[in-house]
C-alpha positions as CSV (number, residue, x, y, z in Angstrom):
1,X,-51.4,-152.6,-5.5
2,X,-52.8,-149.0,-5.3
3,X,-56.7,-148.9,-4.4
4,X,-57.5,-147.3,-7.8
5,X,-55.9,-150.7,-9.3
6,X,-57.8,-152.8,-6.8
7,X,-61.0,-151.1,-8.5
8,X,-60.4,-151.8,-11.7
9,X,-59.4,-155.1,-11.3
10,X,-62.9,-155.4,-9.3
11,X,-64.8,-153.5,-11.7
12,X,-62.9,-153.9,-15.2
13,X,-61.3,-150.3,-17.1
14,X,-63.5,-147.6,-18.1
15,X,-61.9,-147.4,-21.6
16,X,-64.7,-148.0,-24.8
17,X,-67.5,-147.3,-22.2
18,X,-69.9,-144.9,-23.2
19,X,-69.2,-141.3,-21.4
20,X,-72.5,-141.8,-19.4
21,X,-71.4,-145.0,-18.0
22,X,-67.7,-143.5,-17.6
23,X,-68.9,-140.7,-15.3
24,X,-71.1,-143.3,-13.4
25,X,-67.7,-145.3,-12.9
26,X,-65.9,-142.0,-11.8
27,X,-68.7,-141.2,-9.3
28,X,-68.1,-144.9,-7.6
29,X,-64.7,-144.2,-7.4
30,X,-64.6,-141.2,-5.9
31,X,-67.6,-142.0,-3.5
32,X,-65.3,-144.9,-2.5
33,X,-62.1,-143.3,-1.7
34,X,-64.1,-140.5,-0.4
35,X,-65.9,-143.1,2.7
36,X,-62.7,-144.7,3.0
37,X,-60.3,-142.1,3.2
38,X,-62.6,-138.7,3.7
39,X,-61.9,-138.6,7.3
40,X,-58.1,-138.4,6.8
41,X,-59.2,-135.0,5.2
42,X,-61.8,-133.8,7.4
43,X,-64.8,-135.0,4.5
44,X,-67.2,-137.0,5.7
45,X,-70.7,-138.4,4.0
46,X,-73.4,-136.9,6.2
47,X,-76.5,-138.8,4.5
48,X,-76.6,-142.5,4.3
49,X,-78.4,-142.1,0.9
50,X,-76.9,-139.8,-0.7
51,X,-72.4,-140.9,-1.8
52,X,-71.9,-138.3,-3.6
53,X,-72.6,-135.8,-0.7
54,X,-69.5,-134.8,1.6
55,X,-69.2,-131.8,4.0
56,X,-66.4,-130.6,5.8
57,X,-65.7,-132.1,9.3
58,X,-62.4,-130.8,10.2
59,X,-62.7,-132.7,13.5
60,X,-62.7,-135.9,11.9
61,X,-59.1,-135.4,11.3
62,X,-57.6,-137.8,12.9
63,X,-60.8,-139.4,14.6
64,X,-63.6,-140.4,12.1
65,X,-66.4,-139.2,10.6
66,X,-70.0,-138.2,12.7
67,X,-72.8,-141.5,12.9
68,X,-74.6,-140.2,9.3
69,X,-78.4,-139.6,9.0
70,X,-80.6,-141.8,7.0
71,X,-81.2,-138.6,4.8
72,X,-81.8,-135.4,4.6
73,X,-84.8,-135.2,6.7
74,X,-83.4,-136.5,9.7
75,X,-80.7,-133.9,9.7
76,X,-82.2,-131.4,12.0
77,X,-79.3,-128.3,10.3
78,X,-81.9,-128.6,7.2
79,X,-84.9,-127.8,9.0
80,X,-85.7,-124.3,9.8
């Protein structure tokens, strides 16, 4: 069973949703795949609160993803 199954089997099919709650099921997904799988190619979530937000870690590759900050304003790269 491929993880996209495994999803839909969790969460039911997207089909006669309403586009709104279609793109809401896409973001899941992809946040999903994205946590689980990111590191593989060097994406990783950098703020806890926000899964739709990856950034390039090329040193993950291989390793795993950087702790991530609660949100933005703990991440001292945003303050200037």
């Amino acid at each position: 069973m491929t993880q996209n199954q495994a999803w839909r089997d969790r969460h039911g099919t997207a089909a006669g949703a309403s586009p709104e709650h279609r793109n809401q099921l896409l973001r899941q997904a992809v946040a999903a795949d994205g946590s689980a799988h990111g590191a593989d190619h060097g994406l990783c979530r950098i703020h806890r609160n926000e899964s739709w937000h990856f950034e390039p870690r090329p040193e993950a590759v291989g390793h795993r993803c950087p702790d991530m900050y609660a949100d933005p304003t703990e991440d001292l790269r945003t303050r200037q």
